[in-house]
DSSP file (Angstrom, degrees, kcal/mol; ACC not computed):
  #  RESIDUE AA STRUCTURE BP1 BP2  ACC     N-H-->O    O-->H-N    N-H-->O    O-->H-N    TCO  KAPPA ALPHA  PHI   PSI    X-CA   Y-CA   Z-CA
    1    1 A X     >        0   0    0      0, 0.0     4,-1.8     0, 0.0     5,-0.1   0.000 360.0 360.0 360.0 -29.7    0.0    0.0    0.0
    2    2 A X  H  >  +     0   0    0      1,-0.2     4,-3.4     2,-0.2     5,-0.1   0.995 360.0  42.6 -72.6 -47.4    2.7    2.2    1.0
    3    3 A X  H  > S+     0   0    0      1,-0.2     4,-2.4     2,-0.2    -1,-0.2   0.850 102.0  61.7 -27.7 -66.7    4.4    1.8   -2.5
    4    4 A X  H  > S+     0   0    0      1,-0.3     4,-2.2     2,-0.2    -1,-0.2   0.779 107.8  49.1 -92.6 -46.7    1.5    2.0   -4.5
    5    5 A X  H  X S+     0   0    0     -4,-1.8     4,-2.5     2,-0.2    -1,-0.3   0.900 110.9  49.4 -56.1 -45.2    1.2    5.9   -2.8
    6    6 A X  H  X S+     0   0    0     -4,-3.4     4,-1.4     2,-0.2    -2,-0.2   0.898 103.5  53.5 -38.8 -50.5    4.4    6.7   -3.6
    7    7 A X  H >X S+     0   0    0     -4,-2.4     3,-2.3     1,-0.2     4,-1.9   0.987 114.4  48.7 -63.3 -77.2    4.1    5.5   -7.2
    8    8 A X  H >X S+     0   0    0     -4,-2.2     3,-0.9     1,-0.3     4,-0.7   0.680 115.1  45.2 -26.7 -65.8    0.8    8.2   -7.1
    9    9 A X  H 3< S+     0   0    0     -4,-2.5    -1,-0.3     1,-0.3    -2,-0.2   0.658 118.2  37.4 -63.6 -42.8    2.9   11.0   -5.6
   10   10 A X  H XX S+     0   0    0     -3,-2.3     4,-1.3    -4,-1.4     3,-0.9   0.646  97.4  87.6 -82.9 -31.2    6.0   10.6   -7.8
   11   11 A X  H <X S+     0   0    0     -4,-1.9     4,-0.8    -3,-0.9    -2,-0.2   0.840  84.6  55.4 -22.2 -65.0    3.3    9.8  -10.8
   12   12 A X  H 3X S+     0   0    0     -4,-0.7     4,-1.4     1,-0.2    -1,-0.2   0.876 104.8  54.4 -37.6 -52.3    3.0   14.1  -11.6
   13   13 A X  H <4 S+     0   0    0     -3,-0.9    -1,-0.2     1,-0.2    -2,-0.2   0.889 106.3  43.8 -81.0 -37.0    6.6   14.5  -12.1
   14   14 A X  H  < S+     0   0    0     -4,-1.3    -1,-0.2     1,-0.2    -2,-0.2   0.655 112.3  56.7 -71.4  -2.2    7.4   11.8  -14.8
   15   15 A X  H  < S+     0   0    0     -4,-0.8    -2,-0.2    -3,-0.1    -1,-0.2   0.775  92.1  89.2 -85.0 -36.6    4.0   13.1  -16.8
   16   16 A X  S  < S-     0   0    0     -4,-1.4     2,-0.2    -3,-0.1     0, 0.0  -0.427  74.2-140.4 -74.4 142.1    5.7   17.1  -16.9
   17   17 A X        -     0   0    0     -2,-0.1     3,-0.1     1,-0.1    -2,-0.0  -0.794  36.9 -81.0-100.8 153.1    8.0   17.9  -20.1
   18   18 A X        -     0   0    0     -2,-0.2     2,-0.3     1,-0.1    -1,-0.1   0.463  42.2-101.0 -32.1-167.2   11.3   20.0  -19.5
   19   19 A X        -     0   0    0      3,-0.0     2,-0.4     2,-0.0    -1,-0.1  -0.564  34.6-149.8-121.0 137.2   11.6   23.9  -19.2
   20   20 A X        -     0   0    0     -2,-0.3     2,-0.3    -3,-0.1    -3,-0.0  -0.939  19.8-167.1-141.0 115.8   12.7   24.9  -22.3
   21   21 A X        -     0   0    0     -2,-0.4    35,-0.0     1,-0.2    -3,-0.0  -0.805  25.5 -85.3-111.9 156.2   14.8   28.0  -21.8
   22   22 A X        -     0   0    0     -2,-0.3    -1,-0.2     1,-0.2    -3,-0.0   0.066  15.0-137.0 -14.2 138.6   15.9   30.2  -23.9
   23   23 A X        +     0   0    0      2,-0.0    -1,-0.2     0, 0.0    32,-0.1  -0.367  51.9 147.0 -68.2  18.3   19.0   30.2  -26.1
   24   24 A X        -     0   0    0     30,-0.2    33,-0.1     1,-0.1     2,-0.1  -0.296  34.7-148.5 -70.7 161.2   19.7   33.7  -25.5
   25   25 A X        -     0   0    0     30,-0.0    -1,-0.1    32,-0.0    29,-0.1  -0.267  10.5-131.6-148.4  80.8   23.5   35.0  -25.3
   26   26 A X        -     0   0    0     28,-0.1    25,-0.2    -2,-0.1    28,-0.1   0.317  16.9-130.2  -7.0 115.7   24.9   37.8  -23.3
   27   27 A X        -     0   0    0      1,-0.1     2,-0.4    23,-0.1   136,-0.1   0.024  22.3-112.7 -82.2-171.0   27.0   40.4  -24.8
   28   28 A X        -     0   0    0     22,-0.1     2,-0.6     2,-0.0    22,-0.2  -0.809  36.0-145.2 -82.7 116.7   30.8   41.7  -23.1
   29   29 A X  E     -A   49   0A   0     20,-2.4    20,-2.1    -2,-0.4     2,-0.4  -0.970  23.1-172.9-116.9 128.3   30.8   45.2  -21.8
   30   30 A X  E     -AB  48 162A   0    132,-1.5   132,-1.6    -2,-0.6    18,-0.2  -0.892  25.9-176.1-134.0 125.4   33.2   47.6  -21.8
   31   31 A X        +     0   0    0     16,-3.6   131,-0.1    -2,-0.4    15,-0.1   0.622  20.7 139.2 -72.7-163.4   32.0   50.2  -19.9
   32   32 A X        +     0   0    0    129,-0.0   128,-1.4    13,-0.0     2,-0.4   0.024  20.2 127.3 156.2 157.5   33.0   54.4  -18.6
   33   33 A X  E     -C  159   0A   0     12,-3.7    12,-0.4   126,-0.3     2,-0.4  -0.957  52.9 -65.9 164.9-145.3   31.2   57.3  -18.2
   34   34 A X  E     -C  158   0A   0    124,-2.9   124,-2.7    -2,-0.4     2,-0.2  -0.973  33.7-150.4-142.6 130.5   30.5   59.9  -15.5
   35   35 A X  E     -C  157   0A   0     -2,-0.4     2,-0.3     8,-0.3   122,-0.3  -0.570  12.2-146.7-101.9-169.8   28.7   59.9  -12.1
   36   36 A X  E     -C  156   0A   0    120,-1.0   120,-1.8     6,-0.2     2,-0.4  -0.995  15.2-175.7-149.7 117.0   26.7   62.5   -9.8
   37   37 A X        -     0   0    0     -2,-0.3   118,-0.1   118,-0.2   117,-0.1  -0.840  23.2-149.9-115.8 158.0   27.4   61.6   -5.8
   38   38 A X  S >  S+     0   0    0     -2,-0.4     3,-0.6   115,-0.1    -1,-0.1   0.691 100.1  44.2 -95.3 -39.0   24.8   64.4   -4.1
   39   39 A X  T 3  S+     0   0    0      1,-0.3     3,-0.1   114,-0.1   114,-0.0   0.796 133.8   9.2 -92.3 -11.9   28.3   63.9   -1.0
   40   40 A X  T 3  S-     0   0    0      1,-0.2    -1,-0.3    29,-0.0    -2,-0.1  -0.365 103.3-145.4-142.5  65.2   31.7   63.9   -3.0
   41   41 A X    <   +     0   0    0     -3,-0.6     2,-0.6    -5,-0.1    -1,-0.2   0.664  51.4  14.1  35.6-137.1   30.2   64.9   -6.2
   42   42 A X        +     0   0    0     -6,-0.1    -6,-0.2    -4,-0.1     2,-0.1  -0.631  59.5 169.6-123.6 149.9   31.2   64.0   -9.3
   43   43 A X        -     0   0    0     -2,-0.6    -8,-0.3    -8,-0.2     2,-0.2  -0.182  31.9-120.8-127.2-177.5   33.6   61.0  -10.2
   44   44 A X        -     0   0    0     22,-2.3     2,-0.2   -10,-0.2    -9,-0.2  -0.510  32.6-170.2-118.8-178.2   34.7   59.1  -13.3
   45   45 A X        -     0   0    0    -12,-0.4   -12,-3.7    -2,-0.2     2,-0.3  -0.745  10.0-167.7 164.4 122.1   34.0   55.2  -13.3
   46   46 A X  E     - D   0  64A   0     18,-3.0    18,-2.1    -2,-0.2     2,-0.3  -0.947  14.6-179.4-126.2 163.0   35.2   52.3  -15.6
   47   47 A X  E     - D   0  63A   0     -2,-0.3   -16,-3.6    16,-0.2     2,-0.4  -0.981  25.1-153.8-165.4 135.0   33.7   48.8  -15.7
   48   48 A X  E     -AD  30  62A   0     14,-1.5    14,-4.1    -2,-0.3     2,-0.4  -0.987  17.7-175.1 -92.2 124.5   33.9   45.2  -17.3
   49   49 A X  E     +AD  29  61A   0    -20,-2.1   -20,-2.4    -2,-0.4     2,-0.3  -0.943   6.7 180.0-110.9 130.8   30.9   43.4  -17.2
   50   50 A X  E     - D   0  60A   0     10,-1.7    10,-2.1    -2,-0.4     2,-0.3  -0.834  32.1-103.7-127.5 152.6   31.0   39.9  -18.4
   51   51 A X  E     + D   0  59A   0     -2,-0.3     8,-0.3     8,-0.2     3,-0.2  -0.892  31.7 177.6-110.7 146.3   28.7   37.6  -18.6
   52   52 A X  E    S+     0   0A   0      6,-2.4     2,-0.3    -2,-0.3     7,-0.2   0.853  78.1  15.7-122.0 -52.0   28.2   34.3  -15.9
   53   53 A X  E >>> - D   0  58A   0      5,-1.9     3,-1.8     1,-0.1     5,-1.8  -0.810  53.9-177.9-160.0  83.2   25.5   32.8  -16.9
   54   54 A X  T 345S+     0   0    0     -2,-0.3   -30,-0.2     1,-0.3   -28,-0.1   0.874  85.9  61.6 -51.5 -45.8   23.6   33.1  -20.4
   55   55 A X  T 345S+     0   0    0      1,-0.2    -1,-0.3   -32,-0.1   -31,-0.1   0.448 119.2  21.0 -63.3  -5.2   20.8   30.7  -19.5
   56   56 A X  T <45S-     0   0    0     -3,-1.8    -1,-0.2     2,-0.1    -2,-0.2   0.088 114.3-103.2-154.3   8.1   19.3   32.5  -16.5
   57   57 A X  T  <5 +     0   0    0     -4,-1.4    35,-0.8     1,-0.2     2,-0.4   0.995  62.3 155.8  80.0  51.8   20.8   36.6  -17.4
   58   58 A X  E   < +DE  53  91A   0     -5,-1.8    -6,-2.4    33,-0.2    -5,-1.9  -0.956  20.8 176.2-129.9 143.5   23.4   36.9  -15.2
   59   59 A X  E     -DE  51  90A   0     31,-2.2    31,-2.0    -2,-0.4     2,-0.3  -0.707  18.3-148.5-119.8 166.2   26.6   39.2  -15.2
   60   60 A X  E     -DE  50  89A   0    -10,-2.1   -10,-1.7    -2,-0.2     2,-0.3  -0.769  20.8-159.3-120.5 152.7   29.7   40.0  -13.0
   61   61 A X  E     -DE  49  88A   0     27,-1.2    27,-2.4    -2,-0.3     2,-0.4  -0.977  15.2-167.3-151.2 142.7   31.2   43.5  -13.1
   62   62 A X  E     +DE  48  87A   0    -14,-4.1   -14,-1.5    -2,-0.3     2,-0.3  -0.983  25.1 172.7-114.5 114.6   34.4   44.6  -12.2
   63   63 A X  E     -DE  47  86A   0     23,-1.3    23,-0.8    -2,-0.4   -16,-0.2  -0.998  21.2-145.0-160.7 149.0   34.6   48.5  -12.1
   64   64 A X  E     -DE  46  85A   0    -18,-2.1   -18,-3.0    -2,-0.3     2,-0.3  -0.531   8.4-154.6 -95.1 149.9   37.0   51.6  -11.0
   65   65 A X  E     - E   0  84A   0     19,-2.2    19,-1.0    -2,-0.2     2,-0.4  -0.775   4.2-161.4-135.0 108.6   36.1   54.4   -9.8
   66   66 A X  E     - E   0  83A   0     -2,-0.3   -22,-2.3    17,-0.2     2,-0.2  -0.673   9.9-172.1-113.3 108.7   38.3   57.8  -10.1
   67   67 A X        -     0   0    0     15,-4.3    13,-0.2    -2,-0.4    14,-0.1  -0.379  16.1-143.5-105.6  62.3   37.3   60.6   -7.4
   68   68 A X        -     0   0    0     -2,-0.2     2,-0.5     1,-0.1    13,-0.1   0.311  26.8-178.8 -33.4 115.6   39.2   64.3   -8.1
   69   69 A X        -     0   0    0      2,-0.0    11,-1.5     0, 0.0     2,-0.5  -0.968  30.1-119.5-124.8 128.7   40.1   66.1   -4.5
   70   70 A X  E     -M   79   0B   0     -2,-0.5     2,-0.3     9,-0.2     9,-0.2  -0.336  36.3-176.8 -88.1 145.9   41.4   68.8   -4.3
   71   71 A X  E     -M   78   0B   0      7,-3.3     7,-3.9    -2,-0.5     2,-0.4  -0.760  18.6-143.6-118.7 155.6   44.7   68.8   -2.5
   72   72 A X  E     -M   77   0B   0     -2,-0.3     2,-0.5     5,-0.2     5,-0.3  -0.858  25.4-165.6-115.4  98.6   47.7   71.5   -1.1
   73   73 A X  E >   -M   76   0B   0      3,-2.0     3,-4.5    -2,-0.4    -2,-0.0  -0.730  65.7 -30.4 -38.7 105.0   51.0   70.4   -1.3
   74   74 A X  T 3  S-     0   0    0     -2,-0.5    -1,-0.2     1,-0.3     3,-0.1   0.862 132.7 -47.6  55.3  37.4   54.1   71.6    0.1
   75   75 A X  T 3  S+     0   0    0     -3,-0.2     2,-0.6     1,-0.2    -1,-0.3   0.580 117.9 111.6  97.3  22.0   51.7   75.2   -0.4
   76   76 A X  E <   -M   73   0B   0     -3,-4.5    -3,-2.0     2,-0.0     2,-0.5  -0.880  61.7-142.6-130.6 147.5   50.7   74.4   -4.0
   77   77 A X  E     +M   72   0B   0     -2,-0.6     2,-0.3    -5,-0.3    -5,-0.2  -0.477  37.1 125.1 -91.4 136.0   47.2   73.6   -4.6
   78   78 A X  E     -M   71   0B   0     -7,-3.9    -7,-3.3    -2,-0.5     2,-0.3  -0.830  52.2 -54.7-155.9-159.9   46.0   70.8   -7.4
   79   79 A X  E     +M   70   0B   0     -2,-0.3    -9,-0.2    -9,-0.2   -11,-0.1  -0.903  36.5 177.2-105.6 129.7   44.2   67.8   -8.3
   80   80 A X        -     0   0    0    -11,-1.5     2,-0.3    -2,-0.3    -9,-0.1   0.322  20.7-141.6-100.1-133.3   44.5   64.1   -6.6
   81   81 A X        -     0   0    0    -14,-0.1     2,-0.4   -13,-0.1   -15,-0.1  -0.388  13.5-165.8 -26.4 135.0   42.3   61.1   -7.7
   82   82 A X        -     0   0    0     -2,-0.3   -15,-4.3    30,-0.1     2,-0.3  -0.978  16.2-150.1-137.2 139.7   41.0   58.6   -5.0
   83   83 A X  E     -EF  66 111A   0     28,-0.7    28,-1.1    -2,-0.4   -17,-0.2  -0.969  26.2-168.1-148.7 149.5   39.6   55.3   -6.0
   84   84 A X  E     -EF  65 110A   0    -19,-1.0   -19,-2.2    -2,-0.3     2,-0.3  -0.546  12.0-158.2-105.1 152.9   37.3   52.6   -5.3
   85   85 A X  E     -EF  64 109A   0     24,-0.8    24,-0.7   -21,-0.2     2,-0.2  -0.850  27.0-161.4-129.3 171.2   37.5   49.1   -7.2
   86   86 A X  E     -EF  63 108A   0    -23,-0.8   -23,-1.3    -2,-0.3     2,-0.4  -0.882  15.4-155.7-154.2 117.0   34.0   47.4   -6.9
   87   87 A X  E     +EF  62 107A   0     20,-1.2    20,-2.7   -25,-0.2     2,-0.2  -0.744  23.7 154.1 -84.9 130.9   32.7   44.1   -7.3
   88   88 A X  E     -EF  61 106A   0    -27,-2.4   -27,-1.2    -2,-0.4     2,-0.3  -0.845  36.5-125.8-160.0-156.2   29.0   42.9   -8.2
   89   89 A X  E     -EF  60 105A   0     16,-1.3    16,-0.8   -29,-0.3     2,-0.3  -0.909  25.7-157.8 177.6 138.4   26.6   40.6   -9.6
   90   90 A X  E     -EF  59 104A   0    -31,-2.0   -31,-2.2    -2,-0.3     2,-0.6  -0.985   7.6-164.0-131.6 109.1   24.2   41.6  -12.1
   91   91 A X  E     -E   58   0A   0     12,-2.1    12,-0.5    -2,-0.3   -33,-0.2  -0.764  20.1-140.6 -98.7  99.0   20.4   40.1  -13.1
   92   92 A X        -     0   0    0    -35,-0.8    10,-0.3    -2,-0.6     3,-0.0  -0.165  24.6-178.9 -72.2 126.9   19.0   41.2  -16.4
   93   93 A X  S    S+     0   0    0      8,-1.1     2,-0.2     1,-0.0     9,-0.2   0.900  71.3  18.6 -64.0 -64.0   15.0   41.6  -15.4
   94   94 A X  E     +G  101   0A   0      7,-0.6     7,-0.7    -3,-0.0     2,-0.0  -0.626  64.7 172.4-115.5 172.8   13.8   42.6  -18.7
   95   95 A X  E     +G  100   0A   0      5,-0.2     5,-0.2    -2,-0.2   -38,-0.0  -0.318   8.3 163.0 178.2  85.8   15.5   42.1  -22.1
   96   96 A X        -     0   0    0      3,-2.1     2,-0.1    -2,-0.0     4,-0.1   0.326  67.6 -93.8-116.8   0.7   13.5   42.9  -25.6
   97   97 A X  S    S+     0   0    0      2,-0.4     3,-0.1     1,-0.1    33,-0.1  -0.323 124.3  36.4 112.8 -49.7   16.6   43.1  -28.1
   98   98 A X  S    S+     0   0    0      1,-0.2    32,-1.9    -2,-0.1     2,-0.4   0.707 116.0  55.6-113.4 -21.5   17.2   47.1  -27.8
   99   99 A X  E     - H   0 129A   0     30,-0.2    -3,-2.1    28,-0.1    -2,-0.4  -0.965  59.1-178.0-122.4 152.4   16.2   47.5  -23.8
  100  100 A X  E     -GH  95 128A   0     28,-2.0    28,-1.4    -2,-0.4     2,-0.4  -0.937   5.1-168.8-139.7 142.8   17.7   45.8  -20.6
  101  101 A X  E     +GH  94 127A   0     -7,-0.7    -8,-1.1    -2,-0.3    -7,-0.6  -0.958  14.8 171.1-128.4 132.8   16.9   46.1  -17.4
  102  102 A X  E     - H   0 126A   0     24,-2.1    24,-1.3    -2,-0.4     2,-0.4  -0.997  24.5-152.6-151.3 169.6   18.7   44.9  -14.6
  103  103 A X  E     + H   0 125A   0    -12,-0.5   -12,-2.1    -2,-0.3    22,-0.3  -0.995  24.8 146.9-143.9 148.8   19.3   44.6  -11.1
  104  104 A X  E     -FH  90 124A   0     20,-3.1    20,-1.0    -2,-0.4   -14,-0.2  -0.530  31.8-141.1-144.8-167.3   22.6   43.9   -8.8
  105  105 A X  E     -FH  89 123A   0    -16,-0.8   -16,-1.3    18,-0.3     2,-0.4  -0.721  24.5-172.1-150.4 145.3   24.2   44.6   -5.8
  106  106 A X  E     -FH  88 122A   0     16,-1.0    16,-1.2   -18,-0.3     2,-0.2  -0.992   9.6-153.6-151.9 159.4   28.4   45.1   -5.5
  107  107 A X  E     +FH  87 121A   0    -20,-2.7   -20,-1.2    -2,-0.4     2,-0.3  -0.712  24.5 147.8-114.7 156.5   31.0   45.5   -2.8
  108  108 A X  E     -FH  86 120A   0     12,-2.3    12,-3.0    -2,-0.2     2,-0.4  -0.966  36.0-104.1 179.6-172.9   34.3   47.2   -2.9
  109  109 A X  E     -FH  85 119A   0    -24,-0.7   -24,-0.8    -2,-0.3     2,-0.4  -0.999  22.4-140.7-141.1 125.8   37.0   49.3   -0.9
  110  110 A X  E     +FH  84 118A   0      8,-3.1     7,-1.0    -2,-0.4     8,-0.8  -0.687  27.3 169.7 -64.2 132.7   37.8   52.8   -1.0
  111  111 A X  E     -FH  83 116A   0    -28,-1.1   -28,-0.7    -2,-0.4     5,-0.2  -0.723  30.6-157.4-177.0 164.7   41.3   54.3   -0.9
  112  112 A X        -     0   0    0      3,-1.5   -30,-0.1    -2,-0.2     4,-0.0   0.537  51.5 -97.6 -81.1-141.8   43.5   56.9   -1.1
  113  113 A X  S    S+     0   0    0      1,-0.1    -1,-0.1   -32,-0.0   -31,-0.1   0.903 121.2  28.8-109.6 -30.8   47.4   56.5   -1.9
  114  114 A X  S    S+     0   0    0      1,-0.1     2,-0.3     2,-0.0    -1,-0.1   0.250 122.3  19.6 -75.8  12.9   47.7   56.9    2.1
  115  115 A X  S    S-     0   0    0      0, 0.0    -3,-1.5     0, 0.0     2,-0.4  -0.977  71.3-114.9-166.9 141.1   45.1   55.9    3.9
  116  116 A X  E     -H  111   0A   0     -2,-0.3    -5,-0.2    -5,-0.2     3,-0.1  -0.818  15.4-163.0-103.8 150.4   42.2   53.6    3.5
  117  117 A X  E     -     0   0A   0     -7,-1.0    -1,-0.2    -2,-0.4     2,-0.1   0.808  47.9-106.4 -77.6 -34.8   38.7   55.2    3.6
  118  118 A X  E     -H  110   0A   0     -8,-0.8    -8,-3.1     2,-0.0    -1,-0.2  -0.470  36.1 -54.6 105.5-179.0   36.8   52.0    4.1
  119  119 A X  E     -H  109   0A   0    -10,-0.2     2,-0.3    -2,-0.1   -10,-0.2  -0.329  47.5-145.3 -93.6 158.0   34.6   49.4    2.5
  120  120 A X  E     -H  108   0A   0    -12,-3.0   -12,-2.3    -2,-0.1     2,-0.2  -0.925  13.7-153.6-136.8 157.3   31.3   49.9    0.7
  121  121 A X  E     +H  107   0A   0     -2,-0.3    24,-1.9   -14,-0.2     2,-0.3  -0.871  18.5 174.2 -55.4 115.1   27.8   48.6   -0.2
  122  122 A X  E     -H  106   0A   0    -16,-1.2   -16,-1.0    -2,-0.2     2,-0.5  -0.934  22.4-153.8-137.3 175.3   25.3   49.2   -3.3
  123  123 A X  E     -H  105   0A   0     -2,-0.3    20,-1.8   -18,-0.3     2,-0.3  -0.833  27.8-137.4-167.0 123.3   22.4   48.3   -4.6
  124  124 A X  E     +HI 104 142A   0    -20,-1.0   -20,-3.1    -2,-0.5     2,-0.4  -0.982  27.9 171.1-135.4 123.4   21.8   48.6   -8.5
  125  125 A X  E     +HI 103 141A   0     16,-0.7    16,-3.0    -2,-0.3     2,-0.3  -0.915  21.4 178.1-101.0 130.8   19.2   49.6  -11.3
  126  126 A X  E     -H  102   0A   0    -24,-1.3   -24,-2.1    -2,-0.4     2,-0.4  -0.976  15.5-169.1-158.5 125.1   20.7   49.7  -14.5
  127  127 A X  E     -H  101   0A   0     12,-0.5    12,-4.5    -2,-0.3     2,-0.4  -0.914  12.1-166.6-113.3 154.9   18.7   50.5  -18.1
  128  128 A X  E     -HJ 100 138A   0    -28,-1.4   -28,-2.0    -2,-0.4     2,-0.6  -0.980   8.4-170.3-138.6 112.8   20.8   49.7  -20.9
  129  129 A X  E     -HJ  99 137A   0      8,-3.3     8,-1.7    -2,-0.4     2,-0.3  -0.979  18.0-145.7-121.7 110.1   19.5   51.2  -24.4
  130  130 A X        -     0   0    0    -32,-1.9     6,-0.3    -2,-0.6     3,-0.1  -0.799  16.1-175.9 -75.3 131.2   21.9   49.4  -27.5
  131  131 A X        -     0   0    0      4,-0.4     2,-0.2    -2,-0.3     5,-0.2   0.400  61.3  -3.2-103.3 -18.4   22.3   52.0  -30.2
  132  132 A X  S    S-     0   0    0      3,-1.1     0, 0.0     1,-0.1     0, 0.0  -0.758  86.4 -79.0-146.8-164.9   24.2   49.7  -32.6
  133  133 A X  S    S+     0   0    0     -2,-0.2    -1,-0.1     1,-0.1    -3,-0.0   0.726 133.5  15.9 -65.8 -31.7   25.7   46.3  -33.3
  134  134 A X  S    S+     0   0    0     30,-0.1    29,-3.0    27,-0.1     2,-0.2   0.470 114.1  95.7-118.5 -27.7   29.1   47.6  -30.9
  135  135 A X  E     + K   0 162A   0     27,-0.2    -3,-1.1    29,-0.0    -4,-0.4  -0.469  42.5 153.3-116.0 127.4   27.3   50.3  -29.5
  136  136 A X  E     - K   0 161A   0     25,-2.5    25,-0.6    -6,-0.3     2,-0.4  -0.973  24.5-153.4-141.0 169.1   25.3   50.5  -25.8
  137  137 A X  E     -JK 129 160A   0     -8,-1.7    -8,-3.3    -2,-0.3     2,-0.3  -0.940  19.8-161.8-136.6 158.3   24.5   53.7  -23.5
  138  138 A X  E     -JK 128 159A   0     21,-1.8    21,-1.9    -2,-0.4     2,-0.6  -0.931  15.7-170.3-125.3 129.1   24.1   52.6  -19.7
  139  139 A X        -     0   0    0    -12,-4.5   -12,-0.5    -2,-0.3     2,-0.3  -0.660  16.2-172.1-142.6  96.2   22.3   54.7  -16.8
  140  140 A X        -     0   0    0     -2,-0.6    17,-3.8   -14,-0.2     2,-0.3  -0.637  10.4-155.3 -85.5 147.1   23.0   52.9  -13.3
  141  141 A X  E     -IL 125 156A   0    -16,-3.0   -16,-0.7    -2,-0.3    15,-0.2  -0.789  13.8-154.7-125.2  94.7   21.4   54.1  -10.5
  142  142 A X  E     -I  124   0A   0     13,-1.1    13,-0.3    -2,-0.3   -18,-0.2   0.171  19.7-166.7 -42.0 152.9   23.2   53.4   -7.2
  143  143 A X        -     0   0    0    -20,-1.8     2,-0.2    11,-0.2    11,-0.1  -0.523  24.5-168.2-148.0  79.0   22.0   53.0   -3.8
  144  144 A X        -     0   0    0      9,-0.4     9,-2.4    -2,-0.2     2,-0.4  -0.438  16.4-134.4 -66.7 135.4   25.2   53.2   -1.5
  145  145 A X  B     -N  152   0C   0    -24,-1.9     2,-0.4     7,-0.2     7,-0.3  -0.629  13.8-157.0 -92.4 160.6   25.0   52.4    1.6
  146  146 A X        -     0   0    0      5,-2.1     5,-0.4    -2,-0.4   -26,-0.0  -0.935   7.5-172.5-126.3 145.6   26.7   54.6    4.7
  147  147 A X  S    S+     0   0    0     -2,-0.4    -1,-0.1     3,-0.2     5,-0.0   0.478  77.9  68.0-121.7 -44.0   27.2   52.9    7.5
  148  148 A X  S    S+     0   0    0      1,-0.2    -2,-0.1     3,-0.1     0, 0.0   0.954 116.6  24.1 -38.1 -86.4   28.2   56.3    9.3
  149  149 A X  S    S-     0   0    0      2,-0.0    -1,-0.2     1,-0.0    -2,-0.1   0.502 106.0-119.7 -79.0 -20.8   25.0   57.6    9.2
  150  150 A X  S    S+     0   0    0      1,-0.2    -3,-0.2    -5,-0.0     2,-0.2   0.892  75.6 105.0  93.5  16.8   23.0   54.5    8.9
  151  151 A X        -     0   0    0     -5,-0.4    -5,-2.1    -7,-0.0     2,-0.6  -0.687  68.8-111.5-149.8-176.7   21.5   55.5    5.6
  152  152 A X  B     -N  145   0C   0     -7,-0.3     2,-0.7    -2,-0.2    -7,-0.2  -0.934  28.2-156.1-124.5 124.3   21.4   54.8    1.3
  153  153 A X        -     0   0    0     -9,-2.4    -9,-0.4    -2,-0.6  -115,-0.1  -0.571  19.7-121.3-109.3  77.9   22.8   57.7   -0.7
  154  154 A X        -     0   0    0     -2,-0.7     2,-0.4   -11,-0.1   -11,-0.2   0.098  22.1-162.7 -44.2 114.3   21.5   57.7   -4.4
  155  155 A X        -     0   0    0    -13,-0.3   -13,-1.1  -118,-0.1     2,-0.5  -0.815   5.3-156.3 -97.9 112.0   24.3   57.6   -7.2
  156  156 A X  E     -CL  36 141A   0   -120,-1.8  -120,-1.0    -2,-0.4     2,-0.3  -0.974  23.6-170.7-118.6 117.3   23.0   58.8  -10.9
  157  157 A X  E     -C   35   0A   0    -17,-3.8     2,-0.3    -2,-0.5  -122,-0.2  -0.818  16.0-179.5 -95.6 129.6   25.4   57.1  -13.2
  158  158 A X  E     +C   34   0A   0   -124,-2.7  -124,-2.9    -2,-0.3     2,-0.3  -0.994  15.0 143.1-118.8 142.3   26.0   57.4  -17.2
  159  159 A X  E     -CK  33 138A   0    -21,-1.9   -21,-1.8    -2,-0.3     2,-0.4  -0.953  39.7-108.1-163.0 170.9   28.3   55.8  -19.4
  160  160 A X  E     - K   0 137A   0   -128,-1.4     2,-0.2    -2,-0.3   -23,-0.2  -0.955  26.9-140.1-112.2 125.7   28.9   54.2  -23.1
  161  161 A X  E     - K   0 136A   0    -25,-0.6   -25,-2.5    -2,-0.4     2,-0.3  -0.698  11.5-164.2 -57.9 127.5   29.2   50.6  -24.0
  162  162 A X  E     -BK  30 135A   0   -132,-1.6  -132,-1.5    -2,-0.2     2,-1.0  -0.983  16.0-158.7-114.6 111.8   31.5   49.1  -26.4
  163  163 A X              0   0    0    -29,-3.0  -134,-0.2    -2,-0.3  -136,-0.0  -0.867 360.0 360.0 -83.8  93.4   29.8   45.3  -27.0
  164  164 A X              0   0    0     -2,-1.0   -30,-0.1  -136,-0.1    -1,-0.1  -0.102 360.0 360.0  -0.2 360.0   32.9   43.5  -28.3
């Protein structure tokens, strides 16, 4: 008897035919463009995004981030850079041939050429509009987290894609 339930129970799953997913295949980005922080203003930022995982839309992205401070030296006043490297994980949401949608999270560490600032959080929206065969424009929207203050600081990103 006990068998004979099993057989019933297990019955459903040998009746259903696969998932048949898509064939789709995930371009190479190489990224850069220009952001807007509302607290250290506005930065430079480059990024590879590669793709993980074609069958279920997912990307990794590796991307620098170049911050101009201004600095006084031995009494003369200029420009520094401080940078951030960032890691993250990427899931395209939507995907219609000319728009992409996606959504991530990434990690990384600040620092300067003496001192480290510390490590960071985000949270990612990212619309992706392809203009050509080569061609993409990108507009991430950040959500950093501050740990200081205990709060999410919204990062409005733009950049150009070159699809390999």
């Amino acid at each position: 008897m006990n068998r004979a339930f099993l057989f019933l129970l297990t019955l459903p799953a040998f009746c259903q035919s696969p998932i048949q997913v898509p064939d789709i295949k995930l371009p190479t980005y190489l990224a850069g463009g220009g952001a807007f922080n509302q607290l250290a203003g506005i930065n430079l930022w480059a990024s590879g995004i590669l793709p993980v995982s074609s069958s279920i839309g997912l990307y990794e992205s590796t991307t620098a981030d170049l911050f101009p401070v201004k600095a006084t030296v031995n009494g003369r006043s200029g420009y520094v850079f401080q940078t951030s490297i960032r890691q993250g994980i990427h899931k395209v949401v939507h995907d219609d041939g000319k728009n992409m949608a996606l959504i991530g999270a990434d990690g990384g560490y600040s620092f300067a050429s003496s001192n480290a600032s510390g490590a960071s959080a985000s949270i990612i929206l990212t619309y992706v509009r392809h203009i050509g065969k080569s061609w993409a424009v990108m507009f991430p929207v950040r959500a950093l987290y501050l740990p200081g203050v205990g709060g999410w600081n919204a990062i409005a990103e733009v950049g150009l894609c070159f699809k390999p």
